[in-house]
C-alpha positions in Angstrom: -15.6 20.3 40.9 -16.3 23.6 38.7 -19.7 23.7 37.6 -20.8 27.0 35.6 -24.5 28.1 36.4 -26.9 28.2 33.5 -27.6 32.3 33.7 -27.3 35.2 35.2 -31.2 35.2 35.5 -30.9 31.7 36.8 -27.6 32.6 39.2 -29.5 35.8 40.6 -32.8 33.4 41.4 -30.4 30.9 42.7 -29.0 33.4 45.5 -32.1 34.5 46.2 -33.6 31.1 46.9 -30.7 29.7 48.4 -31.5 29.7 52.2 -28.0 30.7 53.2 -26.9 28.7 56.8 -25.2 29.7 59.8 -22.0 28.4 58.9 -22.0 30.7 55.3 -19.8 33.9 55.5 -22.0 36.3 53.9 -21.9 37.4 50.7 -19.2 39.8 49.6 -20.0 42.3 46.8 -17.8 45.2 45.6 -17.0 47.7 42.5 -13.6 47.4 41.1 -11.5 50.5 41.2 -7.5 51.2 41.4 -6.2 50.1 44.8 -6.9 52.2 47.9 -6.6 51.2 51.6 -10.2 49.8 52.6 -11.2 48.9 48.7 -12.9 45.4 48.7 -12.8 45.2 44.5 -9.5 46.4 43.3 -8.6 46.0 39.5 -5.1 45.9 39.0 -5.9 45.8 34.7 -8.3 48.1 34.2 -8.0 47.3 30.4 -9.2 43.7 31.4 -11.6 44.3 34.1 -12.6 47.9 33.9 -12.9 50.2 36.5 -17.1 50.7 37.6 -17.5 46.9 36.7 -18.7 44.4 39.6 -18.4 41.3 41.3 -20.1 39.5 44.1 -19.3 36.4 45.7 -21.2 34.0 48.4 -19.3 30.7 49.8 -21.5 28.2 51.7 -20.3 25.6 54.1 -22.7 23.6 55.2 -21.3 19.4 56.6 -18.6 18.8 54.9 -19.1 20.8 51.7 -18.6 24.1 50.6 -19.8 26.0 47.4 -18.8 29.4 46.1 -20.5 31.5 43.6 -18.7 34.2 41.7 -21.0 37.1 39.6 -19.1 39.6 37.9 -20.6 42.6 35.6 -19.3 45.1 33.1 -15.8 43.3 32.3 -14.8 42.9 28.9 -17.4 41.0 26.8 -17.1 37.5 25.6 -13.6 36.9 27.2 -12.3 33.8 29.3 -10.9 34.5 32.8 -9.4 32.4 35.6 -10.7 32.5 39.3 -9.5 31.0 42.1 -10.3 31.7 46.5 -6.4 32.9 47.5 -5.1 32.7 51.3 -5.1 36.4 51.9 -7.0 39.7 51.2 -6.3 41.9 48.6 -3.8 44.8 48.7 -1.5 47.0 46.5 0.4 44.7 44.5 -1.8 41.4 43.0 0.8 39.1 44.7 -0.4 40.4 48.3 -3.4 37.9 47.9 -0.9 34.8 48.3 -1.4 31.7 47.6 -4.5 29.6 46.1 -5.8 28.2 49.3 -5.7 24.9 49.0 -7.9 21.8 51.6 -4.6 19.8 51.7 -1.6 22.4 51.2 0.9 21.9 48.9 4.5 22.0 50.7 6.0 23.9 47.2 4.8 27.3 46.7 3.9 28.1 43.8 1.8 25.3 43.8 1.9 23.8 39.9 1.6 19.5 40.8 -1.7 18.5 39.8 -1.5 16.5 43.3 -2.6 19.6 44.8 -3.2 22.8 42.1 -6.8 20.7 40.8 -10.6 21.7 41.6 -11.2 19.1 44.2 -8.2 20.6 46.4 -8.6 24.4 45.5 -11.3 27.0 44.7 -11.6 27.4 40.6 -13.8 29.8 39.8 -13.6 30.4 35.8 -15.7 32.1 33.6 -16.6 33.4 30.6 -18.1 36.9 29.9 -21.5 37.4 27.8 -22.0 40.1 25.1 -22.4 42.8 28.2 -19.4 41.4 29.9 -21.5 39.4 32.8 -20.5 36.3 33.7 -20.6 33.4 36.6 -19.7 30.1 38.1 -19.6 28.3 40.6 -17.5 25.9 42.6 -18.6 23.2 45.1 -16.2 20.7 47.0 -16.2 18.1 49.6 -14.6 20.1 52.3 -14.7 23.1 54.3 -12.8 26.0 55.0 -13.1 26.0 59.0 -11.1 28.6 60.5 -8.8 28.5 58.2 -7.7 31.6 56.3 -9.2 32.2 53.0 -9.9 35.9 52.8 -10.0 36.6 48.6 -10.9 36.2 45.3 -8.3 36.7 42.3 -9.5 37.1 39.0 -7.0 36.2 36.0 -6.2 36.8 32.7 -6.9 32.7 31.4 -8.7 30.0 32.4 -6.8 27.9 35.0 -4.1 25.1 33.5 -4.4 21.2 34.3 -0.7 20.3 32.9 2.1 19.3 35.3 3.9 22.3 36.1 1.6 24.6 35.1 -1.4 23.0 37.0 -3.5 25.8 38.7 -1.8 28.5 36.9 -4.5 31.2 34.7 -2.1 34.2 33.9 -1.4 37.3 35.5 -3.8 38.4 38.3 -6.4 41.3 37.0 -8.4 42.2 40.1 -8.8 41.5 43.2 -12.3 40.5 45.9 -11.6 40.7 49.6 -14.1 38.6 51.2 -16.3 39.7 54.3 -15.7 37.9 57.7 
């Protein structure tokens, strides 16, 4: 279930009060610029999300749940964007980050049946910019990620779709997070 935090303020206190457990991955942060080998933030629109801006995200397993937090800084100001956790890390082209990873996978890829492409199943991370082009949110589902491969963050040009067969879809891909280990 997407929930959006309240602020930036309040997101920033909330990671900094959160005690983060054992079982979290640790928090990935990185400055978008054009793809080179190594590069954890890579803008693939630096019209949309700018080159210099910045992003950080923490996911938290803890039981059987797992929440992700998404900051971002200096993209365009009071714009909507899609989010979503994909299956592998970034790289040269946007569609190197594969699929959405999904808790129970979808045997069609692309994945458009609401069955599946919803946020209790995936990761959707939208958000929509302030006046300085910050923005957040947050996800939190009944499930983990275990060992199972979930290695980015892709940031699109829409909010994310609900309709059958175009469930989970939020336009082209912008810019790419690869997560930490």
């Amino acid at each position: 279930m997407l929930r959006s935090l309240v602020a930036i303020p309040a997101a920033a206190a909330l990671l900094l009060a959160v005690t983060v457990p054992a079982s979290a991955a640790g928090p990935t942060k990185g400055t978008f610029q054009p793809y080179s080998p190594g590069a954890t933030a890579i803008t693939y629109a630096p019209d949309k999300v700018p080159v210099g801006s910045r992003a950080a995200v923490v996911p938290i397993s803890e039981g059987d749940k797992t929440v992700v937090i998404l900051l971002v800084n200096g993209l365009l100001p009071d714009r909507h964007y899609g989010a979503h956790v994909h299956v592998k890390p970034c790289g040269a082209l946007p569609t190197d980050a594969g699929p959405h990873f999904q808790n129970v996978k979808d045997p069609v890829v692309p994945s458009v049946d609401p069955a599946y492409a919803n946020p209790d199943n995936e990761i959707w991370l939208d958000f929509e910019t302030d006046a300085r082009g910050n923005g957040h949110a947050m996800a939190k589902v009944d499930w983990t990620f275990d060992d199972r491969q979930a290695d980015s963050v892709v940031i699109h040009a829409e909010h994310t779709q609900t309709a059958p067969g175009e469930a989970g879809t939020a336009g082209p891909r912008l810019a790419c997070i690869t997560l930490d280990d």
